[in-house]
SEVO-575708 format. One line per field, with one value per residue (C-alpha): y, x, z; residue number from 1; residue in three letters. Coordinates in pm, 1 decimal. Each point is the difference from the previous one (the first is absolute). Example, Ala and Ser with C-alpha at 12.3 -4.5 7.8 and 13.67 -1.06 7.14 Angstrom:
# residues 2
v = [-450.0; 344.0]
u = [1230.0; 137.0]
w = [780.0; -66.0]
nr = [1; 2]
rest = [ALA; SER]
This chain:
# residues 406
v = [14421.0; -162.0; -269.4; 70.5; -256.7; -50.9; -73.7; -233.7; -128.2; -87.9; -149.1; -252.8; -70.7; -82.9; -258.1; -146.3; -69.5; -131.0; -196.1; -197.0; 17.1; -317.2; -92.7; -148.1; -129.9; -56.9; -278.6; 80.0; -391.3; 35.0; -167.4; 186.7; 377.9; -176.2; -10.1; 326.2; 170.1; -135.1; 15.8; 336.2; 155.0; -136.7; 156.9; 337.0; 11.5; -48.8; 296.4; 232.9; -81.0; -2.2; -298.6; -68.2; -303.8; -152.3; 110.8; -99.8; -368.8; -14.1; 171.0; -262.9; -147.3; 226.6; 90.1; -269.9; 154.6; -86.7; 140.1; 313.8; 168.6; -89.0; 228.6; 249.2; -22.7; 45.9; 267.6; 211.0; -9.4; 14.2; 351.6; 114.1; -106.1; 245.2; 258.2; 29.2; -86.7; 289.4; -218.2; -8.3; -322.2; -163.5; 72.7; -287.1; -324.8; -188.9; 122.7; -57.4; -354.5; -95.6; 107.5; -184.9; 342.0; 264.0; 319.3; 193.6; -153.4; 107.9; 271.7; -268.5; -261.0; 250.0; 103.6; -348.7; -47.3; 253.3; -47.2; -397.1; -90.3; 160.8; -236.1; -305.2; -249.4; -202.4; 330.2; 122.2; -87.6; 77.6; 335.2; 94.2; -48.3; 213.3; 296.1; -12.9; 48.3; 266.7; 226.6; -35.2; 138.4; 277.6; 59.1; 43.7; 135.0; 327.6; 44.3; 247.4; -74.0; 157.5; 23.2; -87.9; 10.6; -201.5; 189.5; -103.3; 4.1; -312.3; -308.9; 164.9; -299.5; 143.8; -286.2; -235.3; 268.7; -17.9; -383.2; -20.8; 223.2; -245.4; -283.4; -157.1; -18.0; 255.8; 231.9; -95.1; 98.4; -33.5; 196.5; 154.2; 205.4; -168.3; 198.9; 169.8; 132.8; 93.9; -270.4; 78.4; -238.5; 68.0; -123.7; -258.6; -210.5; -354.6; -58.1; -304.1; 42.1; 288.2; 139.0; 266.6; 127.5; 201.4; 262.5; 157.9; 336.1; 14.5; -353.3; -347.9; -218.7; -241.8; -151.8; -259.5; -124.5; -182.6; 240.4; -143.8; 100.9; -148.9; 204.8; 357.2; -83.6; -50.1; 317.4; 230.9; -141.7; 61.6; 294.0; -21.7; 61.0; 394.0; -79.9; -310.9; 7.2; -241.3; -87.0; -217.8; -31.5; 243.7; -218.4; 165.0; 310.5; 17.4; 140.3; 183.0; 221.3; 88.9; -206.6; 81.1; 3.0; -95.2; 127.0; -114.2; 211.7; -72.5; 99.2; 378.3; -47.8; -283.8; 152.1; -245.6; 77.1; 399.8; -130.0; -124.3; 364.4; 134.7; -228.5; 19.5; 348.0; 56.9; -194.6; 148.8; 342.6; -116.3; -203.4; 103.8; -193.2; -39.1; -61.3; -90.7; -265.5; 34.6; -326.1; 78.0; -234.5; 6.9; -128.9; 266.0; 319.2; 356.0; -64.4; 229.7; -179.6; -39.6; 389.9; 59.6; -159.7; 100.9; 386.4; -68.5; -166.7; 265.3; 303.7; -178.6; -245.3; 73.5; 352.8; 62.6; -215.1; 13.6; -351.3; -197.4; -273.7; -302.8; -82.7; -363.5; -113.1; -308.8; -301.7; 196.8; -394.8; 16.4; 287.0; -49.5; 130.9; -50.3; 301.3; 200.8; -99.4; 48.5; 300.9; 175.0; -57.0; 114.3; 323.3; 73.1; -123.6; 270.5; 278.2; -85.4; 8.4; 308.3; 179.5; -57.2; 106.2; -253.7; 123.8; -298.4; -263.4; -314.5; -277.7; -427.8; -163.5; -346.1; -352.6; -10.0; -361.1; -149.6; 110.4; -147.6; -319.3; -30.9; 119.4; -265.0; -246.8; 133.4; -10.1; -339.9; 38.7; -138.8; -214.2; 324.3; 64.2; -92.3; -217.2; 269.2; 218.4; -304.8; -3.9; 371.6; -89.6; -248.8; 297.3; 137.4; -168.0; 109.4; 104.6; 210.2; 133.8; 67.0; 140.4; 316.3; 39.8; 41.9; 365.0; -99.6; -57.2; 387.7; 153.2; -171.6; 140.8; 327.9; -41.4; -99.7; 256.9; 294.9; -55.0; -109.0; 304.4; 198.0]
u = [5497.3; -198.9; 265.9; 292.0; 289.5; 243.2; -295.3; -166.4; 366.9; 39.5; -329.9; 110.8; 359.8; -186.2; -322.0; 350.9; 190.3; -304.8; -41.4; 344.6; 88.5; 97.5; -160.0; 324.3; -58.4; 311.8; 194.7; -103.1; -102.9; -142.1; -336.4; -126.9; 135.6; -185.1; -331.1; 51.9; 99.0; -390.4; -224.3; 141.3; -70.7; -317.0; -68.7; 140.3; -201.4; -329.8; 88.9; 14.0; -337.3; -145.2; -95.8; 46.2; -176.2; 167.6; 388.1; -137.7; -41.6; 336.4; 190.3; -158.2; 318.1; 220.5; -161.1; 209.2; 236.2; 291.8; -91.8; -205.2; 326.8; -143.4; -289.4; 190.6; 174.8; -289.0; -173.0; 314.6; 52.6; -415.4; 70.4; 262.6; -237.9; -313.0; 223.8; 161.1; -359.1; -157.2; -236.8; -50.8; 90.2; -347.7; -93.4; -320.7; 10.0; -3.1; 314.5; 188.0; -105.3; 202.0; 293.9; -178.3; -62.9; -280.1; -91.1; 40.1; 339.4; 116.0; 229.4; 191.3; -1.8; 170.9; 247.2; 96.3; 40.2; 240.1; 158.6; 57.1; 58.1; 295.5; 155.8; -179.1; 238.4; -248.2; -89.9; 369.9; 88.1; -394.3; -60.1; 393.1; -2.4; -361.9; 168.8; 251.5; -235.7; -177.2; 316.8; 162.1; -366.9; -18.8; 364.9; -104.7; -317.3; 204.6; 258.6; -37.2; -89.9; 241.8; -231.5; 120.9; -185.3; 128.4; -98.3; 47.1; -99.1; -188.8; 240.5; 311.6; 20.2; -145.4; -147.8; 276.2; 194.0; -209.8; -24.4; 385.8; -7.9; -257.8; 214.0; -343.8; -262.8; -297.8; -46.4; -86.5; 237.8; -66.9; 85.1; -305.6; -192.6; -37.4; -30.0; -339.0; -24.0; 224.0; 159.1; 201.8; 238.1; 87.0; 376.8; -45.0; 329.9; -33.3; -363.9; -22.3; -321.5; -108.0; -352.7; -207.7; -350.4; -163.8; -299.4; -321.6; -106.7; 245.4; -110.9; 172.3; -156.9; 239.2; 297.9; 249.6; 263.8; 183.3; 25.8; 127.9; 45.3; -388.5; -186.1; 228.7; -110.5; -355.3; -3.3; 171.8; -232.6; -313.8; -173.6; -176.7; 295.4; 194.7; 345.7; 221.0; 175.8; 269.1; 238.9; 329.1; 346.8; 174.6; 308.1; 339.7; -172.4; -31.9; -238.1; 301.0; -227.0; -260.1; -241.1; 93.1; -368.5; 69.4; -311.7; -24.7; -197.1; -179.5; 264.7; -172.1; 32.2; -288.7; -177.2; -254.4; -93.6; 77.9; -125.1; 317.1; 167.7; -259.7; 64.3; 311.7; 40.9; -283.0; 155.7; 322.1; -134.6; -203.5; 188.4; 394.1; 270.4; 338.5; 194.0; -111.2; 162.9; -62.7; 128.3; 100.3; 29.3; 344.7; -44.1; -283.5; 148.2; -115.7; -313.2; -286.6; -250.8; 335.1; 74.0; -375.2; -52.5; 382.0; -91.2; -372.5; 177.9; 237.9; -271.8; -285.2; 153.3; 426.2; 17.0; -287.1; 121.9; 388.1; -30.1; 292.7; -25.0; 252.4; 25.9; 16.7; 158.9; -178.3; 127.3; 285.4; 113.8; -130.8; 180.9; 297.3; 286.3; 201.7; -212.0; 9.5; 82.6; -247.4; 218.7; -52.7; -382.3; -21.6; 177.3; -170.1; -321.2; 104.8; 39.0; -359.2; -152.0; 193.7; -128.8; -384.2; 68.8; 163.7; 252.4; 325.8; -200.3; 74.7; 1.5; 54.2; 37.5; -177.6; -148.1; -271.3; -122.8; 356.7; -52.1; -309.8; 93.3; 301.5; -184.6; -255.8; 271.8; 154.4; -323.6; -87.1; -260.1; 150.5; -240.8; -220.4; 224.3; -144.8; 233.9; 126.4; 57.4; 209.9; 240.5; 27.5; 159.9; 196.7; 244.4; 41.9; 311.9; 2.5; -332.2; 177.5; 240.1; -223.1; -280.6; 200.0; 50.8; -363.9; -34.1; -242.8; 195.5; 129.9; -331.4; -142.0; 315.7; -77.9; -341.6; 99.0; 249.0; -274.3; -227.4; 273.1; 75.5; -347.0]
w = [-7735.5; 277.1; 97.3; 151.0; -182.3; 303.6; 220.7; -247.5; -80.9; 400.7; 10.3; -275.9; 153.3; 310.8; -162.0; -197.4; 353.7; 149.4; -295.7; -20.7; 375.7; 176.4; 364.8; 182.1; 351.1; 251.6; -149.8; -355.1; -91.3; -371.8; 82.1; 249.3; -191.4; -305.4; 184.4; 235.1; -328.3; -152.0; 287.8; 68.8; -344.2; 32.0; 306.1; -109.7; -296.4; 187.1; 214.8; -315.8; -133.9; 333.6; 38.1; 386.1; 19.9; -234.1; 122.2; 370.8; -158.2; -137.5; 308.3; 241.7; 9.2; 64.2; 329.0; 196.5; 238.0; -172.9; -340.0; 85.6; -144.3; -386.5; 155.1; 89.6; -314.4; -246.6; 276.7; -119.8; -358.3; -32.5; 235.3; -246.5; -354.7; 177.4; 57.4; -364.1; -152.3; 208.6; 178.1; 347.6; 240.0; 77.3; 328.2; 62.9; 200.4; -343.0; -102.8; 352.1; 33.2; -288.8; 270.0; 321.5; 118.7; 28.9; -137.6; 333.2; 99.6; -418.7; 173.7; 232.8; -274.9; -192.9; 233.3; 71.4; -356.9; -90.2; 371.1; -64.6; -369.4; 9.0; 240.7; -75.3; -115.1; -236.7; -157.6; -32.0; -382.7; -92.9; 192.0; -78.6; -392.5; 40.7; 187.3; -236.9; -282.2; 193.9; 11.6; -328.0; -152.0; 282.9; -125.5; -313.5; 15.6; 108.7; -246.4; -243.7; -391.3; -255.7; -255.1; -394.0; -352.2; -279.0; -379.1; -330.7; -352.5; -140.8; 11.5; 138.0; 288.2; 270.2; 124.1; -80.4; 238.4; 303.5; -46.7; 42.9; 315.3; 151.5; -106.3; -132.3; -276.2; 152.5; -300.0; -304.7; -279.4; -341.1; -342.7; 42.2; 243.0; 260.2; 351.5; -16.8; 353.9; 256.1; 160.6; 374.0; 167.7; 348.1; 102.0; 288.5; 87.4; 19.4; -89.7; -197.4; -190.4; -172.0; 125.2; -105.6; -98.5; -276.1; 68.2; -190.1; 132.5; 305.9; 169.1; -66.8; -262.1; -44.2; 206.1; 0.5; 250.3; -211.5; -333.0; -315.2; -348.9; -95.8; 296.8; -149.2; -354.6; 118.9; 224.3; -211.9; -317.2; 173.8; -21.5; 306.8; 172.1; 26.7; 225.4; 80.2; 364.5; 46.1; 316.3; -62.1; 14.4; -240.6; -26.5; 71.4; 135.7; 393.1; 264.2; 143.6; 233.2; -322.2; -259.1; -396.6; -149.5; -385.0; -206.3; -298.7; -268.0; -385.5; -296.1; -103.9; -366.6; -77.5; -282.9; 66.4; 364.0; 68.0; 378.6; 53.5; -80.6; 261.6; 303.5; -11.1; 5.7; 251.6; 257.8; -55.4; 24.2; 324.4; 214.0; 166.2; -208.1; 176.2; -317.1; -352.0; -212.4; -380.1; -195.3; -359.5; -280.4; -61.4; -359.8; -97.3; 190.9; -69.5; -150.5; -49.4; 261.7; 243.9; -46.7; 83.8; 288.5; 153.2; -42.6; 150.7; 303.4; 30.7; -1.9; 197.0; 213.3; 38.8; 52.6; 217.2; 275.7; -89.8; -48.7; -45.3; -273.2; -153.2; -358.5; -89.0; -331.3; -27.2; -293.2; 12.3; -33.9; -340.0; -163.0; -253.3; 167.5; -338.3; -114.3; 284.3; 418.1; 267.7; 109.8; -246.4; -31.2; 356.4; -36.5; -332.0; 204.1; 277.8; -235.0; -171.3; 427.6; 59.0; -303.6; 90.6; 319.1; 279.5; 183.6; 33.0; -55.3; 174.8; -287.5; 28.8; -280.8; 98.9; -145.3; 220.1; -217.1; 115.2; 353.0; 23.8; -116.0; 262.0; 262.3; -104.1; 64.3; 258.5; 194.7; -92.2; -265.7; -324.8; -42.5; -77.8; -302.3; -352.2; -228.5; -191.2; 316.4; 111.9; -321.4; 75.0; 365.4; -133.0; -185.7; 326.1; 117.0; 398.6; 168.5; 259.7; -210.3; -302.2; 271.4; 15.8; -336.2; -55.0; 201.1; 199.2; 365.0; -88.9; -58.5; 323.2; 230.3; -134.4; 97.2; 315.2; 70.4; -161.2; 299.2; 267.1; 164.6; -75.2]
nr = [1; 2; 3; 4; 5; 6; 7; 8; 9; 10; 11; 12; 13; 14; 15; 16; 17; 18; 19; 20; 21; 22; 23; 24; 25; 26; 27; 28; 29; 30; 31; 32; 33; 34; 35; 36; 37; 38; 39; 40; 41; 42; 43; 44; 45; 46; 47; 48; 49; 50; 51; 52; 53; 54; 55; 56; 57; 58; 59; 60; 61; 62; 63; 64; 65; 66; 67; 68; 69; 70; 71; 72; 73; 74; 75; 76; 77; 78; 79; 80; 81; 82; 83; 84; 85; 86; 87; 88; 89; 90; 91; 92; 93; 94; 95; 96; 97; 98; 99; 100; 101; 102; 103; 104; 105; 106; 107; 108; 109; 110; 111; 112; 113; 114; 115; 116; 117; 118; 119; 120; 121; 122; 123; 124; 125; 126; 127; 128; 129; 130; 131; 132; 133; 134; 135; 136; 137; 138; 139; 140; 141; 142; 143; 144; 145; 146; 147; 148; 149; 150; 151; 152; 153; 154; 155; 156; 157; 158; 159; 160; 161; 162; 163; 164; 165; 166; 167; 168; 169; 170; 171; 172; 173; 174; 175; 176; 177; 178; 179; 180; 181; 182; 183; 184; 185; 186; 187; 188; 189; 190; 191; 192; 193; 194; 195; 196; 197; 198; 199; 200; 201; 202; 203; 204; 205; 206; 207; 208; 209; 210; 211; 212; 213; 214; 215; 216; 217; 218; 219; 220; 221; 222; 223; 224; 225; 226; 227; 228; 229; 230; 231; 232; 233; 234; 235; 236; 237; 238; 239; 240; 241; 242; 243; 244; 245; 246; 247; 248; 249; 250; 251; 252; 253; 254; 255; 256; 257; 258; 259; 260; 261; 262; 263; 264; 265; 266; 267; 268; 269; 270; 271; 272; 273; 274; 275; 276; 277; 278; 279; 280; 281; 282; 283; 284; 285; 286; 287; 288; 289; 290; 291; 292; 293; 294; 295; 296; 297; 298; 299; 300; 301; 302; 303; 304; 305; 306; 307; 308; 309; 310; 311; 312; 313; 314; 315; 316; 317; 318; 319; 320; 321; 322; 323; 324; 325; 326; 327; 328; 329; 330; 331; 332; 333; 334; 335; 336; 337; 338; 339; 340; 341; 342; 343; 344; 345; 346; 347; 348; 349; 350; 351; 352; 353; 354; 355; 356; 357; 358; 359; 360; 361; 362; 363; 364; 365; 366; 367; 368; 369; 370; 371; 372; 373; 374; 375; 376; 377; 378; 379; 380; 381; 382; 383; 384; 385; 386; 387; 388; 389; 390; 391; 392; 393; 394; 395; 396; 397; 398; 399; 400; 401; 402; 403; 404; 405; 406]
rest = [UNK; UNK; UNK; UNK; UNK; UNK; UNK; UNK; UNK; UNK; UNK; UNK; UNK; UNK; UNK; UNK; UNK; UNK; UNK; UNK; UNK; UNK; UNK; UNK; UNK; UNK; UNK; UNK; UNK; UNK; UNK; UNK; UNK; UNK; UNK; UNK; UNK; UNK; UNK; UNK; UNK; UNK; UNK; UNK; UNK; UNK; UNK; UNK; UNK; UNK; UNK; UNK; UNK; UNK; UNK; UNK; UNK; UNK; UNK; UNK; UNK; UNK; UNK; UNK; UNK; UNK; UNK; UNK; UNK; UNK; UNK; UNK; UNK; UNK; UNK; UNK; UNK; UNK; UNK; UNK; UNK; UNK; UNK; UNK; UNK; UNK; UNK; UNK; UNK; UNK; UNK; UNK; UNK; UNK; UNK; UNK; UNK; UNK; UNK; UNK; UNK; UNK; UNK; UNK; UNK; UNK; UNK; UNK; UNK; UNK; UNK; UNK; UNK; UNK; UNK; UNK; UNK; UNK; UNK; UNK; UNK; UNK; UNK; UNK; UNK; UNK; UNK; UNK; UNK; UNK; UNK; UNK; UNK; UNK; UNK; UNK; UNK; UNK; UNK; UNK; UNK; UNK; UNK; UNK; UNK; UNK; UNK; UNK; UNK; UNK; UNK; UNK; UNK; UNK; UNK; UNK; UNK; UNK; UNK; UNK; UNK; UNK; UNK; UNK; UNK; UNK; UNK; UNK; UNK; UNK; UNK; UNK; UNK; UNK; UNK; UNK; UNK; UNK; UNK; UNK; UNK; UNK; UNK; UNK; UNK; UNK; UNK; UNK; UNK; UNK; UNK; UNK; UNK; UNK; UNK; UNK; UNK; UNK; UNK; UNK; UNK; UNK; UNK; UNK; UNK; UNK; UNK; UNK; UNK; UNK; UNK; UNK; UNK; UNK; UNK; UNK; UNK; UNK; UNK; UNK; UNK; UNK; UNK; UNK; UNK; UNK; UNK; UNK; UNK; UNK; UNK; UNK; UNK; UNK; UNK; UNK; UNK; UNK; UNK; UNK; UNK; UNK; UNK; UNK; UNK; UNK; UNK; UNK; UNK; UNK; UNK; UNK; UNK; UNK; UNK; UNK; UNK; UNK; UNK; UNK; UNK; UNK; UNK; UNK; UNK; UNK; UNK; UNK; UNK; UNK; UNK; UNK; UNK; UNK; UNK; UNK; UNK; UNK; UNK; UNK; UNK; UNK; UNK; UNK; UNK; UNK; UNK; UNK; UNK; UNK; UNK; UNK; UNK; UNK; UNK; UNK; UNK; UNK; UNK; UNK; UNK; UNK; UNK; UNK; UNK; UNK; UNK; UNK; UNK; UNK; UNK; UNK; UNK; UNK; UNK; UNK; UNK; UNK; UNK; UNK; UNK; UNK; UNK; UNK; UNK; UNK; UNK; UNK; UNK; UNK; UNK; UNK; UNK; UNK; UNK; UNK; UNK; UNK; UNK; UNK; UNK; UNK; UNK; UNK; UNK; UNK; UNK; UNK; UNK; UNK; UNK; UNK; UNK; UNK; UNK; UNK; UNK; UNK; UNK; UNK; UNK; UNK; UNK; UNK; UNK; UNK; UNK; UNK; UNK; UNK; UNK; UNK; UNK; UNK; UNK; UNK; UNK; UNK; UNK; UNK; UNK; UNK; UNK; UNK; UNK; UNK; UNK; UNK; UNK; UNK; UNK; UNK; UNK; UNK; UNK; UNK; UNK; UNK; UNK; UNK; UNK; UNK; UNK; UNK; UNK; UNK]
């Protein structure tokens, strides 16, 4: 793998603030952070392609004395975009006449940059909201990744599951199979959109900074693509000093497509899990393709690296419990893990399809819901107090709590 996915991720977070950032000059008046805000951008985006000329044109007017702090401004952030692209700040007189200066006085400009922003008082709500975005990613960019793979057998809800911890539709989830390659989610706290990128032979071919259910179904239908990367918020699980990578990987028992039997245990086998989480269909337990795969996990992927892993029960919502309760499944369930091998496993029973529709709510995406998905909310009589009946908000504190003190 040529890229590397928290640099790329960074890279991405950045274009996106640069993107949606607001220009605000002292007294904030609308009109004038409208056309700061435009002219700015414009300039910006003429500095990335290199076309001096051009950005010289549009920063004309900014080199009045009393806004050479917009200057200033875009001299910094365009500092900060070469140095997380890898490209060196232009050093030619081109380039420094955009700023009213000159290539031999780049040092000084520099230093008065970084010396005077700072206390500018037009620049203050501008240059402060773009320090601020500068250390929450240096924060982050340091924590470490708890690493977790998410197994299954064909149609067991896998994806359903991982939807519900994102508290959004990303994965596609269907009675069929549906997740061909392996698809990672990096944990980011309060990111609003969803970005990522798939690759082909180790470099990005595709990308998207605002990923959606359509651009997953393309990516992980194409087969010009190997890997999905992902960065989001995993809702209800927090950065608390580390980043929970969730990687999603194909159901092993397609009888049409062996491949997916073969990536997913090659990256298992290659790459350092933290903890594995295997979601079993609690309506189907104990089959022959389940039993497989568990005592292949256990020999090739648990035991060699003492690897500690959670069993979720998932529609445990739509078991009879006039035949038998969901206790009693779980200990029978327990006995049937301990016999193949697993020592006290750690079991939640869970309804990872009612999660996921109250987290949908909850996070202001009903309108996502199909009609029938709808009447299925409309049983639930609280969406707090049902939320915890679902499993989910136990499965993710365990998470939490797993990687906590480690």
């Amino acid at each position: 793998m040529n890229v590397n996915e928290q640099e790329q991720f960074r890279k991405m977070r950045l274009d996106e603030f640069l993107a949606n950032q607001s220009i605000y000059d002292r007294k904030e008046r609308e009109n004038y952070t409208k056309n700061n805000t435009v002219v700015f951008k414009r300039a910006f985006v003429s500095l990335c392609a290199e076309n001096f000329v051009e950005a010289n044109v549009i920063a004309k007017k900014y080199r009045k004395f009393w806004r050479k702090w917009l200057l200033m401004l875009l001299y910094a952030e365009f500092v900060h975009w070469c140095y997380l692209n890898k490209k060196a700040v232009p050093k030619n007189e081109q380039f420094m006449a955009v700023f009213g200066s000159s290539a031999k006085k780049q040092n000084e400009y520099a230093q008065k940059v970084f010396e005077k922003l700072p206390k500018n008082k037009n620049a203050a709500k501008s240059y402060a909201k773009f320090e601020e975005f500068k250390r929450a990613e240096k924060e982050y960019s340091v924590y470490n990744i708890k690493n977790i793979a998410v197994c299954a057998t064909m149609s067991a809800g896998k994806s359903t599951f991982v939807n519900a911890l994102l508290g959004r539709d990303v994965l596609p989830s269907r009675n069929e199979a549906t997740t061909a390659k392996i698809t990672s989610v990096y944990d980011k706290d309060g990111a609003e959109k969803m970005i990522g990128y798939a690759v082909k032979n180790g470099e990005i071919a595709e990308q998207s900074a605002d990923v959606t259910l359509e651009v997953i179904d393309k990516w992980n239908s194409s087969n010009n693509l190997e890997r999905i990367y992902l960065q989001g918020d995993l809702d209800g699980i927090k950065n608390n000093g580390f980043v929970v990578a969730v990687h999603d990987t194909p159901g092993t028992n397609n009888s049409g497509d062996k491949s997916h039997h073969d990536v997913t245990m090659d990256f298992l086998q290659k790459n350092k899990m933290d903890s594995l989480i295997f979601v079993a269909n609690a309506t189907q337990l104990c089959t022959n393709d389940e039993r497989i795969l568990l005592v292949e996990l256990l020999n090739k992927v648990v035991k060699p690296s003492n690897l500690p892993v959670i069993f979720i029960l998932n529609k445990a919502d739509e078991l009879d419990e006039e035949k038998e309760s969901i206790s009693d499944i779980q200990k029978r369930y327990a006995e049937y893990l301990e016999e193949i091998g697993f020592v006290e496993p750690k079991i939640f029973p869970l309804s990872a399809k009612a999660a996921r529709l109250l987290k949908m709510v909850k996070n202001g995406r009903a309108e996502n819901l199909t009609a029938r998905e709808k009447r299925d909310l409309r049983n639930v009589e609280s969406v707090f107090d049902e939320f915890e009946k679902t499993g989910l908000p136990s499965v993710e504190k365990y998470i939490e709590n797993l990687f906590g003190g480690r």
